[in-house]
N, C-alpha and C positions, 0 to 999 in steps of 0.2 A: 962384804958390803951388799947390802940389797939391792937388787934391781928392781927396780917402779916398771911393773906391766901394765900399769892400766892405762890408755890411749889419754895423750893429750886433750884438752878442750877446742874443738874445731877441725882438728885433724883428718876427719874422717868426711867431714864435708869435703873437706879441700881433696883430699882421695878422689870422692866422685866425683867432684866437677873438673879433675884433671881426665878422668878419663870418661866423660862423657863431652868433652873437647876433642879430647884422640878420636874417641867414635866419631864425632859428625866431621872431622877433620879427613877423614877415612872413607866417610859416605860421600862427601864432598865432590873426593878424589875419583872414586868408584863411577859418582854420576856424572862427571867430565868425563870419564872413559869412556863408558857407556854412548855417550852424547855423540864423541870423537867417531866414535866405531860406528857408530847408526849412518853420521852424517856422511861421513867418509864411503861407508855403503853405498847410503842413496846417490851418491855421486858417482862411484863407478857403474852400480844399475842404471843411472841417469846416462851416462857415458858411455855405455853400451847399447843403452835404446839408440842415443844419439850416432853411433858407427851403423848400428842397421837400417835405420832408417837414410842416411848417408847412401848407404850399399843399395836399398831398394829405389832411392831415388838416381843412383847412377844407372843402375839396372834398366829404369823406365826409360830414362833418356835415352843409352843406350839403344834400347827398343824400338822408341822413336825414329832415332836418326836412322835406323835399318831399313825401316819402313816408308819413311820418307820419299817422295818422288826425286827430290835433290838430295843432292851429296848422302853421306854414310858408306855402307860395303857395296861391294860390287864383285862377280866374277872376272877375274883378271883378263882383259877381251883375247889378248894373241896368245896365250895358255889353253884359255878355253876354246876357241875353235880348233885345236888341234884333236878335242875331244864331244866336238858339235853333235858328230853323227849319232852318236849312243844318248841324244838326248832329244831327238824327237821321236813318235810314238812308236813303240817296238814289237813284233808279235809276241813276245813275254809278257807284254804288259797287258792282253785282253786273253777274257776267257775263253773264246773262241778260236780257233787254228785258222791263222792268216799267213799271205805268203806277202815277199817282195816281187815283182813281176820286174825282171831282165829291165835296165834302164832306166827304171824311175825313182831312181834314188843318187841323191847327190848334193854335191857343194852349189852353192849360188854364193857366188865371189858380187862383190858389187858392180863390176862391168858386167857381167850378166841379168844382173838386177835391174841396173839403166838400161842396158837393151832389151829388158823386155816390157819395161815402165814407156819408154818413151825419154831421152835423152835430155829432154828439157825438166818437165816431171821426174825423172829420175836420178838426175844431179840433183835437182832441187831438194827432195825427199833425203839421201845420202847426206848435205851441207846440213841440213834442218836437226835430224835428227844425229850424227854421226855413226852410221851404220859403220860394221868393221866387215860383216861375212854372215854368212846364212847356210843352210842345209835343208832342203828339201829330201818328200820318202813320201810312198805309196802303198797300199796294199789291199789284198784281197782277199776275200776268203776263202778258204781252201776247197769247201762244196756248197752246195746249191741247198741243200737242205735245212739249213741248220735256222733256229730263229734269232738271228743276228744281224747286225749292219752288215750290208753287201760290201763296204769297204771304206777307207780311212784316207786322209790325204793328211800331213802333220809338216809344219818347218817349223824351226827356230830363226831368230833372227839378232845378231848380236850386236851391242852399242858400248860407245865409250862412258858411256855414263847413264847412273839411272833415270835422268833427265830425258837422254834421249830417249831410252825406251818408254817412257811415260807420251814422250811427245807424237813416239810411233803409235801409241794406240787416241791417240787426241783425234774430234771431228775435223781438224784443220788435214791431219794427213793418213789415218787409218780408211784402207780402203772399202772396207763396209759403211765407211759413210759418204767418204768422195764420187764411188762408183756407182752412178745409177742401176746399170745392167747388176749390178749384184748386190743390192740394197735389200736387206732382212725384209723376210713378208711379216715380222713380228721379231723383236726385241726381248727378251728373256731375262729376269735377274733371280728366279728361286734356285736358290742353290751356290751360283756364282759367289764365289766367296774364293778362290784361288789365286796365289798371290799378292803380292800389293791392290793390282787392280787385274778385274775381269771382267769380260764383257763376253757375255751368249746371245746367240738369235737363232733363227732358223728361216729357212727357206721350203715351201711346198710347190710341187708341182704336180697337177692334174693330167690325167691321158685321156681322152674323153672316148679314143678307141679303145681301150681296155677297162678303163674306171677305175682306173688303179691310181694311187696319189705316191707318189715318191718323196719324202722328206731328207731334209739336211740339216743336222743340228750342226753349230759352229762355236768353239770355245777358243777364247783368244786371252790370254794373261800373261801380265810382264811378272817377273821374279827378275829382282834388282835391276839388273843392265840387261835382261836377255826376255824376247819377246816371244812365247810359243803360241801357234796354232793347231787346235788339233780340228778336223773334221770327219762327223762320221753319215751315210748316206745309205738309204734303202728308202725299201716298201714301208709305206706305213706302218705295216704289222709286226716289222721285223726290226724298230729300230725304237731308242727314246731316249728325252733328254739326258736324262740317267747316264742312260749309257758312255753318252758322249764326255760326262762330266766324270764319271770313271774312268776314262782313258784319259784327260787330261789329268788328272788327278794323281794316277800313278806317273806318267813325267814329273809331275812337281815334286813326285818325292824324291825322285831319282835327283834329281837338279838342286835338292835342298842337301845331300850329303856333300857337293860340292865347296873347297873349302875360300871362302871369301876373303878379299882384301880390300884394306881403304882407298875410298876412291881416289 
């Protein structure tokens, strides 16, 4: 029997358009995947922006509340004074060789604090701010030659909270502004940038038998709960605010490895 090769009539349309339905049935599918994978992308890239930007905004807040005069971190006050002394200014800490002089180094407990404030001022001061303990230190310089501060006076002063210490350096109760007899001959702020807050001045005095001027620069900043002063004093020639601001400057570093906890 013979077989009929030659294609039916129509046959070969219905061919294509079967499978140029497969094809775009195919492309279809292909461009919902595509579509799926893009969006599905920009979402996790969207989702990702959205975690870091999360992370940098806790970050900032975090930052914040560190910096903050209230609440945030704090040095843990009855921890930390057992390790007060090593952080007011140190002969390590200046490039000149200075000594401590027999005596003039030590704790100031708060009853020593009120007795030497004044009893009434001095509780009041203590309630106001919540002092916990302090440390006083002296020094001097080892020779006469050298062109350097003739010598240093440095305390710390410790509080239960960053409040307090914010409140110790306040016009209501920091003693550079209460105290007449010891009232800045000029106020200072180039440079002061140390801890949360800082405060510099200086004090000059004239000899008018020698003509010689003696300066005092004076750098005073809180770092969270804890109040430092550092003072540095000489000849004019021999001393500058710099200076001073570099000796406070290495305490804060020292005082910045220390490890913090919530207030």
């Amino acid at each position: 029997m013979a077989v009929d090769t030659q294609p039916r009539p129509g046959s070969g349309r219905a061919a294509k358009a079967g499978l140029i339905a497969v094809l775009l049935f195919a492309f279809l599918l292909l461009a919902l995947l595509v579509f799926w994978a893009v969006t599905g992308g920009l979402a996790v890239f969207a989702g990702g922006l959205s975690t870091v930007a999360d992370r940098v905004a806790s970050g900032a807040e975090q930052a914040h509340d560190t910096l903050s005069i209230g609440g945030g971190d704090v040095l843990a006050p009855n921890a930390f004074i057992r390790v007060q002394d090593q952080y007011v200014l140190l002969p390590t800490d200046l490039p000149t060789a200075y000594y401590r002089p027999e005596g003039e180094t030590g704790r100031v407990s708060n009853r020593e604090y009120i007795g030497a404030a004044g009893e009434l001022q001095g509780k009041q001061y203590v309630s106001a701010t919540g002092r916990v303990d302090g440390w006083e230190t002296r020094l001097k310089r080892t020779t006469s030659n050298e062109i350097a501060p003739a010598g240093w006076f440095s305390t710390i002063d410790v509080f239960e909270t960053n409040d307090g210490a914010s409140q110790a350096l306040s016009p209501e109760w920091f003693w550079a502004y209460t105290d007449p007899e010891r009232a800045p001959t000029e106020w200072l702020k180039d440079g002061c940038d140390l801890g949360q807050e800082c405060l510099m001045w200086v004090n000059d005095r004239f000899d008018p038998a020698t003509s010689l001027t003696t300066l005092s620069y004076h750098v005073a900043f809180r770092f969270h709960n804890v109040v430092v002063w550092v003072k540095g004093h000489g000849l004019d020639v021999d001393i500058t605010a710099d200076d001073v601001l570099d000796a406070a400057r290495a305490v804060l570093v020292r005082l910045a490895e220390q490890p913090l906890v919530s207030e």
